[in-house]
C-alpha positions as CSV (number, residue, x, y, z in Angstrom):
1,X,54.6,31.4,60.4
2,X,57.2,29.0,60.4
3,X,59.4,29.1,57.1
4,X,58.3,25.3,55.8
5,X,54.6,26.5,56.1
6,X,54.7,29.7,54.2
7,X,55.2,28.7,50.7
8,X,51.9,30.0,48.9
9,X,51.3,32.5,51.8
10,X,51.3,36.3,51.2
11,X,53.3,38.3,53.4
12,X,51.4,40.7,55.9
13,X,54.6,43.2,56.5
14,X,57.3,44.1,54.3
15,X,60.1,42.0,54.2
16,X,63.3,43.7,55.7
17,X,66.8,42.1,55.8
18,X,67.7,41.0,59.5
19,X,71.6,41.1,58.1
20,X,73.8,42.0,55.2
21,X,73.9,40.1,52.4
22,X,76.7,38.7,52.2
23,X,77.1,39.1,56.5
24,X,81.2,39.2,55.4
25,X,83.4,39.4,52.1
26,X,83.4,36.5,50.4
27,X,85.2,35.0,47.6
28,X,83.2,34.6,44.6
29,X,85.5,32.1,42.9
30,X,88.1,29.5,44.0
31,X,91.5,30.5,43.8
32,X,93.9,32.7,45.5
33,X,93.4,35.5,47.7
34,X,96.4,38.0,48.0
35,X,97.6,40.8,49.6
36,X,99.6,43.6,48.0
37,X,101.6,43.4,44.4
38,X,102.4,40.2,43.5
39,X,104.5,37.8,43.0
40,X,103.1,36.5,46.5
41,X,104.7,33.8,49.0
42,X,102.3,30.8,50.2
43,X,102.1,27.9,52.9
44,X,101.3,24.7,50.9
45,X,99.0,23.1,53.4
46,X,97.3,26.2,54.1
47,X,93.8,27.5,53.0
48,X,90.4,29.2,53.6
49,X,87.5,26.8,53.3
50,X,83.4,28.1,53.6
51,X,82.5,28.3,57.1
52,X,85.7,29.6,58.2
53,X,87.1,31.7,61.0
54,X,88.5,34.7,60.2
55,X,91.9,35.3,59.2
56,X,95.0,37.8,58.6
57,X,97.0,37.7,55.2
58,X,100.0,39.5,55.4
59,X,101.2,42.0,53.0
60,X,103.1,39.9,49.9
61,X,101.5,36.7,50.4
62,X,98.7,34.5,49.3
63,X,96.2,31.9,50.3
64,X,94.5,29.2,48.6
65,X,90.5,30.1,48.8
66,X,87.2,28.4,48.3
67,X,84.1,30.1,46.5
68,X,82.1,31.5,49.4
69,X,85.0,31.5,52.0
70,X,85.4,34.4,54.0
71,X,88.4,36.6,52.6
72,X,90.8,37.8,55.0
73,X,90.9,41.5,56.2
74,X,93.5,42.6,54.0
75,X,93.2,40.9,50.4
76,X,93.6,42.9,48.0
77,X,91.7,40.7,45.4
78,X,90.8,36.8,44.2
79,X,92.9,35.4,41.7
80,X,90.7,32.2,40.1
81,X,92.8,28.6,40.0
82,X,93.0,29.1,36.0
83,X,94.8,32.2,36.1
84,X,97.3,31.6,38.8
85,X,100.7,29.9,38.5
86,X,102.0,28.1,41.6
87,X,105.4,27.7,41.6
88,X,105.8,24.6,44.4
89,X,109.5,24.0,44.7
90,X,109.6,28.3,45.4
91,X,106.5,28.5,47.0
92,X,105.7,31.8,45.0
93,X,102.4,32.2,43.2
94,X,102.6,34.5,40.1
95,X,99.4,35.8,37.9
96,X,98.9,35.5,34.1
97,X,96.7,38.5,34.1
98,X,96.5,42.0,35.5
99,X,95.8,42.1,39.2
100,X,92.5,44.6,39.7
101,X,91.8,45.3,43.2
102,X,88.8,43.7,44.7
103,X,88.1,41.6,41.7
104,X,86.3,38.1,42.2
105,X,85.6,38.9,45.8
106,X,81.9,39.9,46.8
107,X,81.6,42.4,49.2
108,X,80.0,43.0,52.4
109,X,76.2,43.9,51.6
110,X,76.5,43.9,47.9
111,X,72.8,42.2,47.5
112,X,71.8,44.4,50.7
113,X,72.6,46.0,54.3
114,X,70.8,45.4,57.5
115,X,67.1,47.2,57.5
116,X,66.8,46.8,53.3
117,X,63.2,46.1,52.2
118,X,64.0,42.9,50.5
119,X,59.9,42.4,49.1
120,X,56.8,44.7,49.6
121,X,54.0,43.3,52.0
122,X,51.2,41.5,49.8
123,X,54.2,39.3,48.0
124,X,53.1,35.5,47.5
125,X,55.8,33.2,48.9
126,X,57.6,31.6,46.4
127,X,60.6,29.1,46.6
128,X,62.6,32.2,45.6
129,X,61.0,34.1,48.4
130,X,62.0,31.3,50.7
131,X,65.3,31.1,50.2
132,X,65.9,34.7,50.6
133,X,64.1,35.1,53.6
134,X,66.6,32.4,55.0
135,X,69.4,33.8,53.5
136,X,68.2,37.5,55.3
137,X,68.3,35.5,58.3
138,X,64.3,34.7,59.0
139,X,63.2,31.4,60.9
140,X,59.7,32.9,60.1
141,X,57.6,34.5,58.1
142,X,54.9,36.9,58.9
143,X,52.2,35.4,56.1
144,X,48.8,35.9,56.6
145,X,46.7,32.7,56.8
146,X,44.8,31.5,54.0
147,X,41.2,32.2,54.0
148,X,39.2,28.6,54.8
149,X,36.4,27.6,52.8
150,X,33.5,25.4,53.1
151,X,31.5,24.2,49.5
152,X,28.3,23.2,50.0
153,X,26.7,21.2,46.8
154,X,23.3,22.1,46.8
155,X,20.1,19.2,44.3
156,X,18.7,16.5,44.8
157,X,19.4,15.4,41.0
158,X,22.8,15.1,41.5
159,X,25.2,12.3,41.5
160,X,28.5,11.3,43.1
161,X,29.8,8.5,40.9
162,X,28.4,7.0,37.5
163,X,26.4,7.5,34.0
164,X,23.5,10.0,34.6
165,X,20.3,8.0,34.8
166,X,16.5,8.5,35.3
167,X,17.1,12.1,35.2
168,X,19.8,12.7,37.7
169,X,23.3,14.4,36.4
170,X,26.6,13.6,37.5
171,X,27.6,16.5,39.5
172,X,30.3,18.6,37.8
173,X,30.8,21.6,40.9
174,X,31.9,19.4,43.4
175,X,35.0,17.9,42.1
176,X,35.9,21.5,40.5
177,X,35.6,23.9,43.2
178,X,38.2,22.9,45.8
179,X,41.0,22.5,43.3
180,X,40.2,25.7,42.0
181,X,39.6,27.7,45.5
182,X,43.0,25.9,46.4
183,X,44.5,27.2,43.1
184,X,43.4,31.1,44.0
185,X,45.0,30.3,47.7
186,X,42.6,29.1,50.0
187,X,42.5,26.3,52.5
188,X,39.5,24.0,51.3
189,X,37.2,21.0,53.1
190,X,36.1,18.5,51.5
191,X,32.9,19.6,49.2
192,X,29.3,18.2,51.2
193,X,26.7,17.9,49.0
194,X,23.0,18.5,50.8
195,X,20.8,18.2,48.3
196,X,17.5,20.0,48.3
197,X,17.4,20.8,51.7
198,X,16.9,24.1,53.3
199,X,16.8,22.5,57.0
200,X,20.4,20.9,56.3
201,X,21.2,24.6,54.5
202,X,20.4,26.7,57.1
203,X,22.5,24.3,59.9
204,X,25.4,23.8,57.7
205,X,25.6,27.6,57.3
206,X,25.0,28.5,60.8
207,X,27.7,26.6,62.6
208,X,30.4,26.8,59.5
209,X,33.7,28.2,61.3
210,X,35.4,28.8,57.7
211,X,36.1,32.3,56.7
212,X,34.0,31.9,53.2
213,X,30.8,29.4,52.8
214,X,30.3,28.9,48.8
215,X,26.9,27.0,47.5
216,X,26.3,25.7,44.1
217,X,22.8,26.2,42.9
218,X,19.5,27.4,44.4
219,X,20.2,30.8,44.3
220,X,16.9,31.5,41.9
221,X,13.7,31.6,42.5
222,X,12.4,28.2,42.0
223,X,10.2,25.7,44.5
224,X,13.3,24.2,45.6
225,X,15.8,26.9,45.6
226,X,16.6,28.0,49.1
227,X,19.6,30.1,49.6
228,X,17.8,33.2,49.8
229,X,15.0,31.8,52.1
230,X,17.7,30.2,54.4
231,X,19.8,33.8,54.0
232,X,17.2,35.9,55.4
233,X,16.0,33.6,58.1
234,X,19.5,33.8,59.5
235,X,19.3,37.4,59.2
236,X,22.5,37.6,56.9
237,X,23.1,40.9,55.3
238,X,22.9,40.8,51.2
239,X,25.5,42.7,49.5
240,X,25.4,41.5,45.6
241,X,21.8,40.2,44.5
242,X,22.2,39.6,40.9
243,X,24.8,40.8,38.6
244,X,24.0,41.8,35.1
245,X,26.6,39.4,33.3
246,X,25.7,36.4,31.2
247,X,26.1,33.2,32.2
248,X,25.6,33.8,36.1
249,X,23.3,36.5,36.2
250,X,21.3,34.7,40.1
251,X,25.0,35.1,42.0
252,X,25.2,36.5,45.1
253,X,27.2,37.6,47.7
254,X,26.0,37.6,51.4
255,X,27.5,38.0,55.0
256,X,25.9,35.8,57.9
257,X,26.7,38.4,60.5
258,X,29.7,41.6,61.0
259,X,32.2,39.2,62.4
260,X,30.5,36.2,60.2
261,X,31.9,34.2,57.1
262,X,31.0,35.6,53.8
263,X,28.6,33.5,51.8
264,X,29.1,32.9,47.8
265,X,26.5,31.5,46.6
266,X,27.2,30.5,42.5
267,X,24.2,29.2,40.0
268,X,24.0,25.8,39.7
269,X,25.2,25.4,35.9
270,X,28.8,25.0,35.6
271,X,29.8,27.6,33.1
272,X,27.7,30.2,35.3
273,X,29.1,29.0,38.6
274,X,32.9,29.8,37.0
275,X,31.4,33.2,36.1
276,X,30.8,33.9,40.0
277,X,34.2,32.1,40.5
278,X,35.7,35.0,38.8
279,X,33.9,37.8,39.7
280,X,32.9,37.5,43.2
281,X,34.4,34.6,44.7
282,X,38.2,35.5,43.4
283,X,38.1,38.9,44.2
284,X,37.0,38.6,47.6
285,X,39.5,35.2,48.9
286,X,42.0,37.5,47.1
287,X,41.2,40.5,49.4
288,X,41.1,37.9,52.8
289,X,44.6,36.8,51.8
290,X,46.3,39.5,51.4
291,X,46.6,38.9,47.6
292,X,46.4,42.1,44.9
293,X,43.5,41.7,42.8
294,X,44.1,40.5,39.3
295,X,45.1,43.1,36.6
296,X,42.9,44.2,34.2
297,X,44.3,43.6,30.6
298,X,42.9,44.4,27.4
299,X,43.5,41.7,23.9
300,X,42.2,41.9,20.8
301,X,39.4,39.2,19.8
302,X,40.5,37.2,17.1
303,X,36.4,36.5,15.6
304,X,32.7,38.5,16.0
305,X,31.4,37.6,19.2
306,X,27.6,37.9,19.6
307,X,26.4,39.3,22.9
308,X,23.2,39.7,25.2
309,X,20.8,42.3,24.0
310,X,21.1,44.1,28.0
311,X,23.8,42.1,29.9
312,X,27.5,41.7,29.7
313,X,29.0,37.6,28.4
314,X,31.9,35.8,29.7
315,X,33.2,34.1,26.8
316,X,35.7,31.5,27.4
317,X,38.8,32.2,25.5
318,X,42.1,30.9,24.3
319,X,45.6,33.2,23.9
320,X,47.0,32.8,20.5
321,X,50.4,34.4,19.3
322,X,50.2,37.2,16.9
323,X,51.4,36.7,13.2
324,X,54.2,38.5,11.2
325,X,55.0,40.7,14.0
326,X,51.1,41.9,14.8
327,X,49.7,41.8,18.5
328,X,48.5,38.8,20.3
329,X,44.9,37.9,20.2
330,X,42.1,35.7,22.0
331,X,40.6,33.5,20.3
332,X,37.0,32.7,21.2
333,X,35.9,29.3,21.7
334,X,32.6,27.5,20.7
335,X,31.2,25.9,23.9
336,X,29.9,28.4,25.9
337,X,26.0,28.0,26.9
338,X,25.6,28.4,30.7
339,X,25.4,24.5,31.2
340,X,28.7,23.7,29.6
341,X,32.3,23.3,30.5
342,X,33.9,21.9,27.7
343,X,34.3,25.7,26.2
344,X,36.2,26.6,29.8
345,X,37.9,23.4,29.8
346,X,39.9,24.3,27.0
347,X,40.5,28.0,28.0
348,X,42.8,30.5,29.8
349,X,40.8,33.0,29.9
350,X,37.3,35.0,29.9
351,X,36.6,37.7,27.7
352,X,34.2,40.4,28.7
353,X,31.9,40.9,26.0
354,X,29.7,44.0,26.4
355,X,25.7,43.9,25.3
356,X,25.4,43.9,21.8
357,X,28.6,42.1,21.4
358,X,32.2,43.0,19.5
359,X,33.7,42.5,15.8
360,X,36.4,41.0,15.2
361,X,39.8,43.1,16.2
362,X,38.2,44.7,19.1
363,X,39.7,45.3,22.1
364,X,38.1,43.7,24.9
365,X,38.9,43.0,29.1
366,X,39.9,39.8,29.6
367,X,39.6,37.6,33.2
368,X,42.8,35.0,33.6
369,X,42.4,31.7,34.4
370,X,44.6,30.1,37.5
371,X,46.2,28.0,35.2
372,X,48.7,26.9,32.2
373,X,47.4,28.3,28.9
374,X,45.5,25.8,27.0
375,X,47.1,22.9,25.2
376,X,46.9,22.5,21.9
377,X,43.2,19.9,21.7
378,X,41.5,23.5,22.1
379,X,41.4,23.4,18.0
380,X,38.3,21.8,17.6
381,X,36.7,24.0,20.4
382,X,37.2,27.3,18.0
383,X,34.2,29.1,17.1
């Protein structure tokens, strides 16, 4: 992949230096390079620029030198502009400081020799990453491709564009789900929305060439709720049905064939549909991209946090900094029923609350957010 369309990629093979770094010995400051003890004799109009040819300096003599100009054969070291003295009408430069050999100039392969393993495979491309790939000597990258993804909004209550009215709902899914999939890496159409209709399902689902199909809603059991129907008509192979964990309990997971996309399909309320965001649909565009799944971290929760008799919460949660020298701690936040976003809106994270919930000062696993932490308006979402 070509170098200007890697950024965000994740490298597929280690990266390897295709040259040493630097290729020559280079000056590190400008100044003077000279060769032997000093004092050293000079040509007035002459001097090494960057980007130029090799060149011999003769024992007893010195050079004017640029920073990143190659340094002749035999220097013996850089003396920077500020502590040389050029004596013009003698032509004889003279140091005000000890003369250490090699000093100022930056050898061949000091950052790294031919064959180095510069970043592991599984890296994400960075700007950094860029620029040292072209430094190594790449014109291209080999980046795996970012996994492509079709959302399919699924109710006939939802709206597009105004107030709800005459109960229909503004829908929330479709305007949060590309950004997001974009923010964990993937390459995202434009959300369709196909109401209650399994006909328009099951077509949209059948000729889909992305690599991952996610549906919002319709995943329960209801008159009108037809991903499972459609699922098994097209003889697609059901690998999560359900998931103890509260909000998002009717998520699945789902493959339309062997060599077939990968179907996500999230519960239609919003703060359940992140809850399958995180657990299956990250995990899994992750694992297509090349991406190392996201760490498991423990925090201490700042308040009690109620929990489901049987099933594991997600309760959004906000980082705060720990006081007088004690550990940092999540706070959790108050808007957190399955139909709300407000609570996640404020968030950077999800904390795993285990049936029968926590106290106060318990540890408990936490699931990032792709984003900044939360600005400071989360105050009035505290519990």
């Amino acid at each position: 992949m070509a170098l200007d369309r890697a950024l965000g990629h994740v490298l597929a093979e280690p990266l390897a230096a295709l040259t040493d770094l630097p290729p020559f010995d280079t000056s590190a400051m400008d100044g003077w390079a000279v060769a032997g003890p000093g004092p050293w004799t000079y040509d007035e109009g002459a001097g090494l620029l960057a980007g130029g040819q090799d060149a011999r300096l003769p024992d007893g003599t010195a050079v004017r030198i640029a920073t990143g100009a190659r340094t002749p054969a035999d220097t013996t070291a850089v003396i920077r502009s500020e502590h040389a003295h050029a004596d013009a009408a003698r032509r004889l430069l003279s140091t005000r400081r000890p003369v250490v050999t090699g000093q100022d100039i930056r050898p061949r392969g000091q950052e790294c020799r031919t064959g180095d393993q510069l970043v592991p495979a599984g890296t994400v491309v960075t700007p950094a990453v860029l620029g040292l790939a072209a430094a190594a000597g790449y014109d291209a990258l080999p980046a795996v491709p970012r996994p492509r993804v079709d959302v399919l909004v699924l109710g006939d209550e939802l709206l597009a564009s105004g107030l709800p009215h005459d109960g229909l709902i503004r829908d929330a899914l479709g305007p949060m789900l590309a950004p997001w999939l974009r923010a964990l890496g993937a390459e995202v159409s434009a959300p369709r929305r196909l109401g209650d209709d399994a006909e328009a399902l099951r077509t949209a689902l059948a000729f889909s060439d992305a690599d991952v199909i996610i549906t919002t809603g319709g995943t329960a059991s209801g008159p009108v709720d037809h991903v499972h129907p459609v699922l098994a008509a097209l003889g697609a192979e059901l690998l999560v049905h359900g998931v103890a964990v509260r909000p998002g309990h009717p998520m699945l997971l789902a493959r339309l064939s062997p060599d077939g996309p990968h179907v996500v399909g999230l519960p239609g309320n919003p703060l359940a549909a992140v809850s399958g965001l995180l657990t299956l649909a990250e995990p899994l565009l992750a694992g297509l991209a090349g991406r190392p799944a996201q760490d498991a971290y423990r925090a201490l929760v700042h308040a009690d946090v109620p929990g489901h008799p049987h099933d594991t919460r997600l309760v959004p949660v906000v980082h705060r900094a720990g006081r007088a020298g004690g550990r940092d701690q999540v706070a959790p936040l108050r808007y957190n029923g399955p139909a709300m976003l407000r609570g996640i809106a404020a968030a950077d994270g999800l904390a795993v609350v285990p049936a029968g919930g926590v106290r106060s000062g318990t540890e408990v696993e936490i699931l990032d957010l792709p984003w900044a932490p939360a600005t400071p308006w989360t105050e009035g979402c505290f519990t």
